[in-house]
mmCIF file of the N, C-alpha and C atoms, coordinates in Angstrom:
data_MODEL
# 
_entry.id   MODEL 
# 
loop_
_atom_site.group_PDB 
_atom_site.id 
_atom_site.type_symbol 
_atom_site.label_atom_id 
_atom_site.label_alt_id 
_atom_site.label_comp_id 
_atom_site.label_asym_id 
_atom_site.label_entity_id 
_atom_site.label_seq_id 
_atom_site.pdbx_PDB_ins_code 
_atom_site.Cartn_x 
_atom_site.Cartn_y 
_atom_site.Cartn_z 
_atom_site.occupancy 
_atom_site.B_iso_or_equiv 
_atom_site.pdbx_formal_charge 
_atom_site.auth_seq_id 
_atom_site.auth_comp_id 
_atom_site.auth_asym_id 
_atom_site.auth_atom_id 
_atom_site.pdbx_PDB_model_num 
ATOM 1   N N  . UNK A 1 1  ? 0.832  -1.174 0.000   1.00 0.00 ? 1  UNK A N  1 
ATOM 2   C CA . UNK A 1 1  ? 0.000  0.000  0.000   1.00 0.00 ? 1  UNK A CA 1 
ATOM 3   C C  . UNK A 1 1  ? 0.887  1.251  0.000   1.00 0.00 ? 1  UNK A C  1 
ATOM 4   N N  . UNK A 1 2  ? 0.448  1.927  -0.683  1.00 0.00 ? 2  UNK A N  1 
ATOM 5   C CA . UNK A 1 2  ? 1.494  3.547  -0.744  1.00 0.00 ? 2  UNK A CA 1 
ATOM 6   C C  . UNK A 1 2  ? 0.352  4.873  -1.126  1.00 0.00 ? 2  UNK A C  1 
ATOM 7   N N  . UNK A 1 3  ? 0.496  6.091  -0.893  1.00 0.00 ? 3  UNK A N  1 
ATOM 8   C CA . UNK A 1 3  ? -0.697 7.437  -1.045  1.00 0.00 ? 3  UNK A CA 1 
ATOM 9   C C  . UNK A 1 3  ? 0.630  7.650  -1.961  1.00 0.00 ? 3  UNK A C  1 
ATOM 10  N N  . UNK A 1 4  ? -0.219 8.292  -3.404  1.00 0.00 ? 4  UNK A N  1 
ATOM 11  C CA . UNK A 1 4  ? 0.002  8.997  -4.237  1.00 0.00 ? 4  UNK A CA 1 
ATOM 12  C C  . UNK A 1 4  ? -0.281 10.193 -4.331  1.00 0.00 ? 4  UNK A C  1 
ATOM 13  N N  . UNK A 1 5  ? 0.373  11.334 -4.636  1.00 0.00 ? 5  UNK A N  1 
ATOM 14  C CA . UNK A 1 5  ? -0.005 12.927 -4.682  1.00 0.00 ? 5  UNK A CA 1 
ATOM 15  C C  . UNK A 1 5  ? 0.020  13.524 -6.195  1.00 0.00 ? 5  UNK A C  1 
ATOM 16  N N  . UNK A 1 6  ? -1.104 13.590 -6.679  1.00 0.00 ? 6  UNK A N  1 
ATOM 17  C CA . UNK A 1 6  ? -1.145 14.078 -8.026  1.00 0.00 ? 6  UNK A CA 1 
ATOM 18  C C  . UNK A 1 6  ? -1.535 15.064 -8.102  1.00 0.00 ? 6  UNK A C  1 
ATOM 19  N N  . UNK A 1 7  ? -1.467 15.918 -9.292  1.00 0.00 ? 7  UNK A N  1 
ATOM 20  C CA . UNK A 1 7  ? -1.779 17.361 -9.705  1.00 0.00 ? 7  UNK A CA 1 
ATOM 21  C C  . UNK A 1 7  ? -1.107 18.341 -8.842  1.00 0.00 ? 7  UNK A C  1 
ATOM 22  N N  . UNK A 1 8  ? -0.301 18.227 -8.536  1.00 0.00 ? 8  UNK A N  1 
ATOM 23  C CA . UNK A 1 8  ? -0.120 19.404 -7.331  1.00 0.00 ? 8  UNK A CA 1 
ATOM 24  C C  . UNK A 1 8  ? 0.267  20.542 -8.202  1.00 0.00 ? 8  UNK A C  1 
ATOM 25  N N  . UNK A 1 9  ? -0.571 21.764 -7.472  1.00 0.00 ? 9  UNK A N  1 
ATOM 26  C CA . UNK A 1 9  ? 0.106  23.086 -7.776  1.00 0.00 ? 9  UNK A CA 1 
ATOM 27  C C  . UNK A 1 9  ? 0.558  23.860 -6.703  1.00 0.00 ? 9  UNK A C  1 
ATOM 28  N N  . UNK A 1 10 ? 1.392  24.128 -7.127  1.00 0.00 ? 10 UNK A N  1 
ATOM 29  C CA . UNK A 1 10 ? 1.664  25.121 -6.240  1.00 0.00 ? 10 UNK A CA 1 
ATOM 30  C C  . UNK A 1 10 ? 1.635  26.927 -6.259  1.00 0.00 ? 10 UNK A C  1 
ATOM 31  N N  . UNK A 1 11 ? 0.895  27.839 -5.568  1.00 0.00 ? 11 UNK A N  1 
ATOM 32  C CA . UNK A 1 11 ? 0.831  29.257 -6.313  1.00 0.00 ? 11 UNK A CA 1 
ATOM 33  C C  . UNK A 1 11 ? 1.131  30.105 -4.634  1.00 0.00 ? 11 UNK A C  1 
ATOM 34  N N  . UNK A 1 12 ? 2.010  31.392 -5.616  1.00 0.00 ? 12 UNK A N  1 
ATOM 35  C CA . UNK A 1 12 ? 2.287  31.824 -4.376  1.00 0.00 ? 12 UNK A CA 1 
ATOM 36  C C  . UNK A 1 12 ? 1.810  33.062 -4.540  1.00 0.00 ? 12 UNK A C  1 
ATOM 37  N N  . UNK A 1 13 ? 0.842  33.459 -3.315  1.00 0.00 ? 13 UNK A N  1 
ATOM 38  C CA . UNK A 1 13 ? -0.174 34.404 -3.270  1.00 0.00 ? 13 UNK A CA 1 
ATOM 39  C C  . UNK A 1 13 ? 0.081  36.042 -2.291  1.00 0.00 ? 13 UNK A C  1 
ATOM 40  N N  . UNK A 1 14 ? 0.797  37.000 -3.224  1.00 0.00 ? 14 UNK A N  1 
ATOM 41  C CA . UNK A 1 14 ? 1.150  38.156 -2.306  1.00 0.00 ? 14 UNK A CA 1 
ATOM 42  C C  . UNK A 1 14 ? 0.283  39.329 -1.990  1.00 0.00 ? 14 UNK A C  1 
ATOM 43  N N  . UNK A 1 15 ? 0.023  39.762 -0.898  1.00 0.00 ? 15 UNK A N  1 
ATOM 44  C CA . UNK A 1 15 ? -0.902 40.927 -0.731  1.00 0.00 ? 15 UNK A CA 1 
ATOM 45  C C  . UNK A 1 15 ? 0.463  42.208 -0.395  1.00 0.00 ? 15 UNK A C  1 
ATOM 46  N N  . UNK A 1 16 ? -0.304 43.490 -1.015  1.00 0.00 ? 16 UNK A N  1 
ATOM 47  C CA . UNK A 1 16 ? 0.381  44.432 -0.492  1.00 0.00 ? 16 UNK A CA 1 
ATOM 48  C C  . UNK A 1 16 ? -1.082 45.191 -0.394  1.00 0.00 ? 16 UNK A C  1 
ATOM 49  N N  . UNK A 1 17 ? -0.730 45.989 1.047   1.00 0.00 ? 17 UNK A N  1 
ATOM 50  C CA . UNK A 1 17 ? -1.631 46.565 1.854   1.00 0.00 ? 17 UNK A CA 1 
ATOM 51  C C  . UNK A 1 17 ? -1.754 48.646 1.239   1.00 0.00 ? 17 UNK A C  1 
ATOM 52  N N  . UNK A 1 18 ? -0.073 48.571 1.292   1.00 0.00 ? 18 UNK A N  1 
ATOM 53  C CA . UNK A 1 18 ? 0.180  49.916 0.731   1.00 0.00 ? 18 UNK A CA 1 
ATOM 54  C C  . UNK A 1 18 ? 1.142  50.075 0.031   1.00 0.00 ? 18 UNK A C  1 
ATOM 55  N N  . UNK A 1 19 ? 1.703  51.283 -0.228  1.00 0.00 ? 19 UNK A N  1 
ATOM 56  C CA . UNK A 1 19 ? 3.083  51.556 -0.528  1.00 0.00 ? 19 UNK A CA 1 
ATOM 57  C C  . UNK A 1 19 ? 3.532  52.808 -0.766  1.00 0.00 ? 19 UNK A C  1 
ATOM 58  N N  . UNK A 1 20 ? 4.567  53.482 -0.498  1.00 0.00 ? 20 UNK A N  1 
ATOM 59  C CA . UNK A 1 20 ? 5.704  54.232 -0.077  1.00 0.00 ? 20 UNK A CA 1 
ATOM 60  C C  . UNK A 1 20 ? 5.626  55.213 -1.231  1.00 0.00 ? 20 UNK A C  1 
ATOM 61  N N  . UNK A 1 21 ? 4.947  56.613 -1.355  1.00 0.00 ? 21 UNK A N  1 
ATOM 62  C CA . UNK A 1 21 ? 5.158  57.685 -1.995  1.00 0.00 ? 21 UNK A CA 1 
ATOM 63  C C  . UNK A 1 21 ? 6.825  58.296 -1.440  1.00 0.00 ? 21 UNK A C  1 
ATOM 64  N N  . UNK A 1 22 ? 7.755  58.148 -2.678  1.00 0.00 ? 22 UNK A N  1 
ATOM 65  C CA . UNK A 1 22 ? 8.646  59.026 -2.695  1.00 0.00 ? 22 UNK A CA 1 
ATOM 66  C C  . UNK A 1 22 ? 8.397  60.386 -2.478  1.00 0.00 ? 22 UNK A C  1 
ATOM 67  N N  . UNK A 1 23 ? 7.848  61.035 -3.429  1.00 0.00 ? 23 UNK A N  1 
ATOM 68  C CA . UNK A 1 23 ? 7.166  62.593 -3.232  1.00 0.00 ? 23 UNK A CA 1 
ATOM 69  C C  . UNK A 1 23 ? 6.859  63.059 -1.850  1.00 0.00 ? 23 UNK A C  1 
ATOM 70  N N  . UNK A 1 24 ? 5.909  62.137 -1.347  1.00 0.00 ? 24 UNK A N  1 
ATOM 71  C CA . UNK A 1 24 ? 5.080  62.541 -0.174  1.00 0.00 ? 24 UNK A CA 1 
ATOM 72  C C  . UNK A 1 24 ? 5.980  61.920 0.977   1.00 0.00 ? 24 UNK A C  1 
ATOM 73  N N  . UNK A 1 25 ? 6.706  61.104 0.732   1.00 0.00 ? 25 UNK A N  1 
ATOM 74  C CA . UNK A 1 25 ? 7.666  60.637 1.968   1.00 0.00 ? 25 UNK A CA 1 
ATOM 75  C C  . UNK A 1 25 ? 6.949  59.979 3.194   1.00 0.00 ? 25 UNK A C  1 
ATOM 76  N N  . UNK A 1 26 ? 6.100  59.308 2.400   1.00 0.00 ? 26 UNK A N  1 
ATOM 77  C CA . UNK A 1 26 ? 4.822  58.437 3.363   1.00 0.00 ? 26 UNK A CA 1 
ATOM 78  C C  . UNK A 1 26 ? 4.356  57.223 2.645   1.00 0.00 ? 26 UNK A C  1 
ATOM 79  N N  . UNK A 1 27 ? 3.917  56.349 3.685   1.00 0.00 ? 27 UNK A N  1 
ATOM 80  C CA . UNK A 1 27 ? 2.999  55.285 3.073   1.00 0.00 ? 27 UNK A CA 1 
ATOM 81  C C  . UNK A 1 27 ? 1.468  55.513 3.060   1.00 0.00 ? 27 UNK A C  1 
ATOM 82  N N  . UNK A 1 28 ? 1.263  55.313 1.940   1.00 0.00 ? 28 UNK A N  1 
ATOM 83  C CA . UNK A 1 28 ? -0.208 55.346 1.777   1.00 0.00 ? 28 UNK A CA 1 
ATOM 84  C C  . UNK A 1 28 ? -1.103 54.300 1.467   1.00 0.00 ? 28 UNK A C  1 
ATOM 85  N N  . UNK A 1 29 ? -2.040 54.239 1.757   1.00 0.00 ? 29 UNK A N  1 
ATOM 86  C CA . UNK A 1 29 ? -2.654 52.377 1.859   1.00 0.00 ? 29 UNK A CA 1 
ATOM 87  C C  . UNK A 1 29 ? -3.444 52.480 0.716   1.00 0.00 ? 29 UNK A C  1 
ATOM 88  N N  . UNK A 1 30 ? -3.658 51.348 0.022   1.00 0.00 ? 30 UNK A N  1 
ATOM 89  C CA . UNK A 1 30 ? -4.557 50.832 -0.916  1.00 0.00 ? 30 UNK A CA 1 
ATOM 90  C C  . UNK A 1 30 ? -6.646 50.715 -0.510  1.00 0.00 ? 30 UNK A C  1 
ATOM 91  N N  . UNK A 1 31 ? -6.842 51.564 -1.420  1.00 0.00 ? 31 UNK A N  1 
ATOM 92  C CA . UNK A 1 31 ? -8.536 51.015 -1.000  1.00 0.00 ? 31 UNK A CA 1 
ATOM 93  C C  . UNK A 1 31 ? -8.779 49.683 -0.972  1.00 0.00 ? 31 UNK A C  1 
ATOM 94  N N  . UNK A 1 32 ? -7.962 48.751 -1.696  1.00 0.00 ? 32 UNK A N  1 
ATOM 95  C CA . UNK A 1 32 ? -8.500 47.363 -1.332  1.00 0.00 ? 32 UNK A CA 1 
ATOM 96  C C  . UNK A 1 32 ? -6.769 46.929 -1.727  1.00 0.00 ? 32 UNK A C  1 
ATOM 97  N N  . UNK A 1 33 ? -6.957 45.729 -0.765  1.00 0.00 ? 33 UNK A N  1 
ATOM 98  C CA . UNK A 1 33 ? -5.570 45.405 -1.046  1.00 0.00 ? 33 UNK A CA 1 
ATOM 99  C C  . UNK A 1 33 ? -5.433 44.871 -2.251  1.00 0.00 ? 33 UNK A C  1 
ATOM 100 N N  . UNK A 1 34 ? -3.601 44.622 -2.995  1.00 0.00 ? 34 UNK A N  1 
ATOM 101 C CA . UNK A 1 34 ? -3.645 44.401 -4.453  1.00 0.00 ? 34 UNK A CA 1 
ATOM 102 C C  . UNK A 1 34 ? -2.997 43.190 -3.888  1.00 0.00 ? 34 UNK A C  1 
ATOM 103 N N  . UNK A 1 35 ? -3.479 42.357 -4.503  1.00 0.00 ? 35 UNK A N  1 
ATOM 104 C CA . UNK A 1 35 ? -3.303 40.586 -4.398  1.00 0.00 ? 35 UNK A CA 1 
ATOM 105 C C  . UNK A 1 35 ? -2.367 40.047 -5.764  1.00 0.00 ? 35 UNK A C  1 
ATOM 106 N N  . UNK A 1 36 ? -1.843 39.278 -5.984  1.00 0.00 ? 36 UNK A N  1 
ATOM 107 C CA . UNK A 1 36 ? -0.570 38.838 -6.902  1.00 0.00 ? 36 UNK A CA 1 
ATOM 108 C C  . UNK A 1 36 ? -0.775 37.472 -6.956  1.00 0.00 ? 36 UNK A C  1 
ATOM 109 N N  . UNK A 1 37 ? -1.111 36.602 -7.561  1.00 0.00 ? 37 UNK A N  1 
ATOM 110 C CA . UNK A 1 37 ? -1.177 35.450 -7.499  1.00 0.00 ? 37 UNK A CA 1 
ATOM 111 C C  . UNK A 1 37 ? -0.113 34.750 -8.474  1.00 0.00 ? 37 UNK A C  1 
ATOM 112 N N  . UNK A 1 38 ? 0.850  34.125 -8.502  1.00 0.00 ? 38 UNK A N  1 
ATOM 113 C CA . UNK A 1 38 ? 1.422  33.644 -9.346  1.00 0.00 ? 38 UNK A CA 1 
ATOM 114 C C  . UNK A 1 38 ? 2.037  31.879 -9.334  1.00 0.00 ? 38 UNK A C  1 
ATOM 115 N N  . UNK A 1 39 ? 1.595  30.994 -10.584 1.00 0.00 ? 39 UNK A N  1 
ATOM 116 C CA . UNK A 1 39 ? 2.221  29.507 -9.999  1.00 0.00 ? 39 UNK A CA 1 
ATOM 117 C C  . UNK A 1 39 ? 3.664  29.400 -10.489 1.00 0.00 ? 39 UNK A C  1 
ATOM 118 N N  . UNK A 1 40 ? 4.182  28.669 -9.323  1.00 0.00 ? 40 UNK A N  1 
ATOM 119 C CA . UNK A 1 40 ? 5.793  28.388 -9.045  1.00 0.00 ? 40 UNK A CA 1 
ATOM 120 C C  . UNK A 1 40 ? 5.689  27.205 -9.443  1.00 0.00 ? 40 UNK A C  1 
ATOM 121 N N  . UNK A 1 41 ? 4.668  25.687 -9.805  1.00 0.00 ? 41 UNK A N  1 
ATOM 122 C CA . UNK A 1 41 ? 5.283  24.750 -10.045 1.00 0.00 ? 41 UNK A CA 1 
ATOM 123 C C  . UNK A 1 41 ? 3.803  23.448 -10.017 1.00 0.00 ? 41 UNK A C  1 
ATOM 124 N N  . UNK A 1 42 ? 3.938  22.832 -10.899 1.00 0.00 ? 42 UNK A N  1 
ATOM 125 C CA . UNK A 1 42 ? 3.267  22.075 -10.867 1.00 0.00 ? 42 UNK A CA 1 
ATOM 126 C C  . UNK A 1 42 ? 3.801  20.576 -11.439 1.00 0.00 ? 42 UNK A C  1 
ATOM 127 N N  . UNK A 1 43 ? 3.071  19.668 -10.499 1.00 0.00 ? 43 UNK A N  1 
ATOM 128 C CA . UNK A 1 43 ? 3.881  18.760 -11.031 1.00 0.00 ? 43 UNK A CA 1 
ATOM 129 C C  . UNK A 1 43 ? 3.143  17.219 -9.985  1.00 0.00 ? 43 UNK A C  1 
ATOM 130 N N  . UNK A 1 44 ? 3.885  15.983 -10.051 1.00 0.00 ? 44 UNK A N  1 
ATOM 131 C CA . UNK A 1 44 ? 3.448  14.774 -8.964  1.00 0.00 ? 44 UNK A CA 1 
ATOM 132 C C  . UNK A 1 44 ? 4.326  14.394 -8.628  1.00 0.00 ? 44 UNK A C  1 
ATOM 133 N N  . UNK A 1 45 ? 4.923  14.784 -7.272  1.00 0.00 ? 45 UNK A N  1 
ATOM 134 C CA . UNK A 1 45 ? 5.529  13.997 -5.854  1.00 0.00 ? 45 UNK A CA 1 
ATOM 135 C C  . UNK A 1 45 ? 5.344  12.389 -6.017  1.00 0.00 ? 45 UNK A C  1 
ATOM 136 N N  . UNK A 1 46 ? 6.271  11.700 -6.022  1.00 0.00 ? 46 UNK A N  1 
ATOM 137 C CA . UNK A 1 46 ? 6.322  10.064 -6.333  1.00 0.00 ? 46 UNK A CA 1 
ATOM 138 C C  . UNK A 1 46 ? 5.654  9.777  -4.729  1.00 0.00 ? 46 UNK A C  1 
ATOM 139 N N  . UNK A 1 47 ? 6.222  10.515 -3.771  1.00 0.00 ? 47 UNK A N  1 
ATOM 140 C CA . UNK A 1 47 ? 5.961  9.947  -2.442  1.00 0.00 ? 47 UNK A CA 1 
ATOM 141 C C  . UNK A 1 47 ? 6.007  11.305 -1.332  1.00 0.00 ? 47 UNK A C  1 
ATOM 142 N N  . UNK A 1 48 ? 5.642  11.351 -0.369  1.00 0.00 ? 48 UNK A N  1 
ATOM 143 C CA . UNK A 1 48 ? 6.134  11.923 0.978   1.00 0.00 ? 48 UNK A CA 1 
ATOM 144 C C  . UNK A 1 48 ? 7.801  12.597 1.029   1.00 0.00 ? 48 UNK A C  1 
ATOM 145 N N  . UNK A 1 49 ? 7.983  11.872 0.614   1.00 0.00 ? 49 UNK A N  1 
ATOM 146 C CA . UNK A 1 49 ? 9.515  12.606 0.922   1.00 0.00 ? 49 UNK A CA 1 
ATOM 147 C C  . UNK A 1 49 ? 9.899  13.318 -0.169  1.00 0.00 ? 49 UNK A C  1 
ATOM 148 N N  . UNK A 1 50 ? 9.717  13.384 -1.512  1.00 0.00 ? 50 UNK A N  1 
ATOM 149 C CA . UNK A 1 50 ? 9.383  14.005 -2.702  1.00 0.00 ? 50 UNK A CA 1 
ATOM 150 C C  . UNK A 1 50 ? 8.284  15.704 -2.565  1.00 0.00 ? 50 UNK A C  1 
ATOM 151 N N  . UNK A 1 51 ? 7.413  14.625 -1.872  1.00 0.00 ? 51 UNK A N  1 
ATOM 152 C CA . UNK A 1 51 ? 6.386  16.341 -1.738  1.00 0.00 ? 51 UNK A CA 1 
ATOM 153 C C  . UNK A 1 51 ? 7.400  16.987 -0.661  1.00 0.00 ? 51 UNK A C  1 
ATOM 154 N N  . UNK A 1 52 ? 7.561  16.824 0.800   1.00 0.00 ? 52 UNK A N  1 
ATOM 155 C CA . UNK A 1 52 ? 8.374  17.905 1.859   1.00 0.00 ? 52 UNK A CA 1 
ATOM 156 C C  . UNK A 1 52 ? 9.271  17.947 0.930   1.00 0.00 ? 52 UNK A C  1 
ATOM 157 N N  . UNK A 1 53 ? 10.263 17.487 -0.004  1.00 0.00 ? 53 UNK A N  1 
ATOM 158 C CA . UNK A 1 53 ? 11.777 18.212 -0.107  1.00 0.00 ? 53 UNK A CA 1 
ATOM 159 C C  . UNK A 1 53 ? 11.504 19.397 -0.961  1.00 0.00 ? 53 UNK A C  1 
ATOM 160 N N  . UNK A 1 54 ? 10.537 19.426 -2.010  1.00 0.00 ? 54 UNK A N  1 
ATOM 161 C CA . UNK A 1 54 ? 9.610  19.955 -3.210  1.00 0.00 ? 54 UNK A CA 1 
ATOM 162 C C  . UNK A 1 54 ? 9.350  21.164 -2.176  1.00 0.00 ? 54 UNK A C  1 
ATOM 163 N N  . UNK A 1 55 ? 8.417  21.003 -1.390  1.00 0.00 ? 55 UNK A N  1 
ATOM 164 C CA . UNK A 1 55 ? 7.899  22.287 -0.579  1.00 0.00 ? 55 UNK A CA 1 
ATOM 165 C C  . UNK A 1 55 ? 8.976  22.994 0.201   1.00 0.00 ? 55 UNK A C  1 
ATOM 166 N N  . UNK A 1 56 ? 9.863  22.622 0.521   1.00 0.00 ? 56 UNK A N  1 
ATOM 167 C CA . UNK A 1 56 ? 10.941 22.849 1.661   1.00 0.00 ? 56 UNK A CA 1 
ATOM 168 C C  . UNK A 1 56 ? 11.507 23.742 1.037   1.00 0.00 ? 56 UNK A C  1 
ATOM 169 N N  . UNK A 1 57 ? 12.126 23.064 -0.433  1.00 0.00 ? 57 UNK A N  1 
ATOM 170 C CA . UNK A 1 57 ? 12.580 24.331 -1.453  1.00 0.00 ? 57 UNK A CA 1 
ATOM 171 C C  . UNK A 1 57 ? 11.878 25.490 -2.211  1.00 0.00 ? 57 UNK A C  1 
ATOM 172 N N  . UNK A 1 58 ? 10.389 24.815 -2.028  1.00 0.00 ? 58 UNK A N  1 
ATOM 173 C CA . UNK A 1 58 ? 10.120 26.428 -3.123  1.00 0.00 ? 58 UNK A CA 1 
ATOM 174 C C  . UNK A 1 58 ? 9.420  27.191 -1.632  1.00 0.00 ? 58 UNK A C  1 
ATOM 175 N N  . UNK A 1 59 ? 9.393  27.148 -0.460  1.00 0.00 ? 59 UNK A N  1 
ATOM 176 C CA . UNK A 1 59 ? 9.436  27.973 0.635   1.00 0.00 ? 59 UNK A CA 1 
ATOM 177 C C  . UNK A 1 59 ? 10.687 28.563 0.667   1.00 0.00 ? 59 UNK A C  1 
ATOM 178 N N  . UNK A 1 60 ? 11.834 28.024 0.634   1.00 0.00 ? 60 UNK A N  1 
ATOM 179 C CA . UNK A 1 60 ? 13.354 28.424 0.800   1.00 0.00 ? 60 UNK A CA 1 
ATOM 180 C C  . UNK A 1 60 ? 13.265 29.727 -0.271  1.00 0.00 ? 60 UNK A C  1 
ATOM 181 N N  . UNK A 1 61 ? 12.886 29.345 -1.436  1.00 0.00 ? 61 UNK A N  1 
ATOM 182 C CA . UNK A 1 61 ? 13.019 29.854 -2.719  1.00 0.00 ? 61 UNK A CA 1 
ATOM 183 C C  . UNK A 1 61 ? 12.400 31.294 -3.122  1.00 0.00 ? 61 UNK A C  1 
ATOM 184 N N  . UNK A 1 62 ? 11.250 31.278 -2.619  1.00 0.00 ? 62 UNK A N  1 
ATOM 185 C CA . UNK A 1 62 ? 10.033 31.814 -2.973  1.00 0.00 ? 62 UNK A CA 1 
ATOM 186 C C  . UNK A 1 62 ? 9.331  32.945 -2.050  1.00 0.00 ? 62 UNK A C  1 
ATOM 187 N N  . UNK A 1 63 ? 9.590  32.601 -0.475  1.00 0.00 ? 63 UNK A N  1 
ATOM 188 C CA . UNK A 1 63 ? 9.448  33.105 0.194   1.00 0.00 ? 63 UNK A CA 1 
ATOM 189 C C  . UNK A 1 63 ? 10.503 34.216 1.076   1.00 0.00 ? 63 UNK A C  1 
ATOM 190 N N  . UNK A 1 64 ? 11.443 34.381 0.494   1.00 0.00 ? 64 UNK A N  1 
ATOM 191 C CA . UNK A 1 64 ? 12.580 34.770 1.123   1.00 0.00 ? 64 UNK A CA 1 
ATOM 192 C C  . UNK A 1 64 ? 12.297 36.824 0.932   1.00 0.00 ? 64 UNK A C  1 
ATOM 193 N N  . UNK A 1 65 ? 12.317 37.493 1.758   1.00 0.00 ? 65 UNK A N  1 
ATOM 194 C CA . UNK A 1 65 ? 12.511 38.798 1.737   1.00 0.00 ? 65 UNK A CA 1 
ATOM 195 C C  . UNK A 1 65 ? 10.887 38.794 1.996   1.00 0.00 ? 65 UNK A C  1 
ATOM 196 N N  . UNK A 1 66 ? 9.938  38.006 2.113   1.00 0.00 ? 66 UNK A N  1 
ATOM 197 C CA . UNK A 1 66 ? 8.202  38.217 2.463   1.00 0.00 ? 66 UNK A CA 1 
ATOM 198 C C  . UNK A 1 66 ? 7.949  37.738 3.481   1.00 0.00 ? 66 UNK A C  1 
ATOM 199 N N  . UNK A 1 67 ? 8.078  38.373 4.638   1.00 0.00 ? 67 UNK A N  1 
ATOM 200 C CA . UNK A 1 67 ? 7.661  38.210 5.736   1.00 0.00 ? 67 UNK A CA 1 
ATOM 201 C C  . UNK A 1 67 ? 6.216  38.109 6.217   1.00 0.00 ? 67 UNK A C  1 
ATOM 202 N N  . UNK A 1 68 ? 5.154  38.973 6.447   1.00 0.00 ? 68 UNK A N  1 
ATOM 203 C CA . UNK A 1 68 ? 4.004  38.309 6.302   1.00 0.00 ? 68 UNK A CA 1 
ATOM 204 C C  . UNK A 1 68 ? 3.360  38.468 5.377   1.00 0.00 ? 68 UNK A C  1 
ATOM 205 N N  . UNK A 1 69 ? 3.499  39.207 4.567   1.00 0.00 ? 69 UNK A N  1 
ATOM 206 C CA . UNK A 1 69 ? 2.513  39.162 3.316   1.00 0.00 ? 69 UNK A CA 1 
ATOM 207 C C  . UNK A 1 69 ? 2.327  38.410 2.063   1.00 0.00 ? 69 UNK A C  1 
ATOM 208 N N  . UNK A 1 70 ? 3.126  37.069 2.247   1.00 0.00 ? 70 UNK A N  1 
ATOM 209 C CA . UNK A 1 70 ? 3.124  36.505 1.023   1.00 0.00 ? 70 UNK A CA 1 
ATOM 210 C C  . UNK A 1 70 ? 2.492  34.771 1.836   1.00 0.00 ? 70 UNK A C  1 
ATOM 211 N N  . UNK A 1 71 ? 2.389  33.926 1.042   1.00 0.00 ? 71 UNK A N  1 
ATOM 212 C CA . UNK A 1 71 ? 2.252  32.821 1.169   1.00 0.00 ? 71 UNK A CA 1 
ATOM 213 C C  . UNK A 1 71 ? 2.079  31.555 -0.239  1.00 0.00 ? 71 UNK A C  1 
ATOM 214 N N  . UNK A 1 72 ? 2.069  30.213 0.465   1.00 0.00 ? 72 UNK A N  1 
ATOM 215 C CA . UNK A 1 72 ? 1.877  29.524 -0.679  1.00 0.00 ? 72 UNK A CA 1 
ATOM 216 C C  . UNK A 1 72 ? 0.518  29.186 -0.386  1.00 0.00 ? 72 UNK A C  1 
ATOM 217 N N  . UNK A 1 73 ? -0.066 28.668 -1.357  1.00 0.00 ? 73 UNK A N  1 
ATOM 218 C CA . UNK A 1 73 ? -1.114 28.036 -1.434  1.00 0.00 ? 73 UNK A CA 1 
ATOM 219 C C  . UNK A 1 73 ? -0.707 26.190 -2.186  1.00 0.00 ? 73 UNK A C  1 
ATOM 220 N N  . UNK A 1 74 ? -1.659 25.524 -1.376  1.00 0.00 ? 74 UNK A N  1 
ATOM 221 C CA . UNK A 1 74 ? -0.627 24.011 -2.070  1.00 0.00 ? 74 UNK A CA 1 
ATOM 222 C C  . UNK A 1 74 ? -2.278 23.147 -2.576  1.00 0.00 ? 74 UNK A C  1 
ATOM 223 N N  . UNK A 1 75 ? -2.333 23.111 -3.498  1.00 0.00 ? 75 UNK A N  1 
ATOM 224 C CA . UNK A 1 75 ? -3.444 22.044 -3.956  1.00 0.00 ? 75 UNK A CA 1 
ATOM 225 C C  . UNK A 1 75 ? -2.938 20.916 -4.716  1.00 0.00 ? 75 UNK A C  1 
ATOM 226 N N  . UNK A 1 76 ? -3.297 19.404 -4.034  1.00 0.00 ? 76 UNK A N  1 
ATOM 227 C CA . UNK A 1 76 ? -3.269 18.398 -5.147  1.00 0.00 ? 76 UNK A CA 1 
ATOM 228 C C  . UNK A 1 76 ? -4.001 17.334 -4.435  1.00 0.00 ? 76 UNK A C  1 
ATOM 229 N N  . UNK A 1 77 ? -4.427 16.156 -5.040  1.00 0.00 ? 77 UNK A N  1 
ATOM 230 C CA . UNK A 1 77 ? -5.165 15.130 -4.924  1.00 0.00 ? 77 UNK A CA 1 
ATOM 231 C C  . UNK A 1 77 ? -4.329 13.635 -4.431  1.00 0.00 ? 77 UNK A C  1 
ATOM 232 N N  . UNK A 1 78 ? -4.264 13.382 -3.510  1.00 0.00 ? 78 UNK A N  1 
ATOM 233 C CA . UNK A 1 78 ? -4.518 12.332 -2.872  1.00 0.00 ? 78 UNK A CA 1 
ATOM 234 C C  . UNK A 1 78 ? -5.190 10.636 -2.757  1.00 0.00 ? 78 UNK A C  1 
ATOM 235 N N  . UNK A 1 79 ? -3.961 9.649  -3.339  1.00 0.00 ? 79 UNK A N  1 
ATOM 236 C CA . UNK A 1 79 ? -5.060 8.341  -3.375  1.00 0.00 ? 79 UNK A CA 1 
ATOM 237 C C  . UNK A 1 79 ? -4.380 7.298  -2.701  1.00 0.00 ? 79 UNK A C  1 
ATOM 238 N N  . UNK A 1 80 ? -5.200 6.390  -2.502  1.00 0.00 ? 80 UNK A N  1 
ATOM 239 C CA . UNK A 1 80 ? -4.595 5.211  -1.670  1.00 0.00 ? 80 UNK A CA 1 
ATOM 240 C C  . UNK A 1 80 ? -4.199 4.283  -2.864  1.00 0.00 ? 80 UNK A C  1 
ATOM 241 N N  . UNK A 1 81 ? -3.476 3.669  -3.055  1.00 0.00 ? 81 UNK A N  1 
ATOM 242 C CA . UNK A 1 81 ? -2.698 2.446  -3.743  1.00 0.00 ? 81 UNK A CA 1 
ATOM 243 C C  . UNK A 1 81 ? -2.261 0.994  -3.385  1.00 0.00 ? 81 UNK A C  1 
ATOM 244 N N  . UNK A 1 82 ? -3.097 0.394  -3.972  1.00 0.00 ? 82 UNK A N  1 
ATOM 245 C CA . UNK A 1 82 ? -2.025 -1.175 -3.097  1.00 0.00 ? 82 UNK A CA 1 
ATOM 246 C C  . UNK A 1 82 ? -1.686 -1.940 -4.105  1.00 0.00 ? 82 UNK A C  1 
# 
């Protein structure tokens, strides 16, 4: 018996709240925040240790200099096998 992980995508989803008028020498906020959605990778993990090393790196990768405003989003499908 072994779980298979198919379809996975992966998309990494950034909000910015405001941003930084040079001129005015201030931050000024957005009427609605501007959202960024972009996919980093899609693909099927043979196993468990395939999906964490996969995620481990495009967190390492992807997330670096976005402290809270960014994230991944992880979708894929799941089956049992024997």
């Amino acid at each position: 018996m072994s779980i298979t992980y198919n379809n996975m995508i992966v998309t990494k989803v950034v909000t910015e709240n405001d941003y930084y008028d040079t001129n005015k020498k201030k931050h000024i906020k957005y009427k609605k925040p501007k959202i960024t959605k972009t996919k980093i990778y899609e693909g099927s993990p043979y196993c468990i240790g395939e999906l964490y090393k996969t995620l481990d790196f495009l967190i390492e990768d992807n997330l670096e200099g976005y402290y809270h405003n960014a994230v991944l989003k992880v979708e894929f499908e799941s089956e049992k096998v024997y």
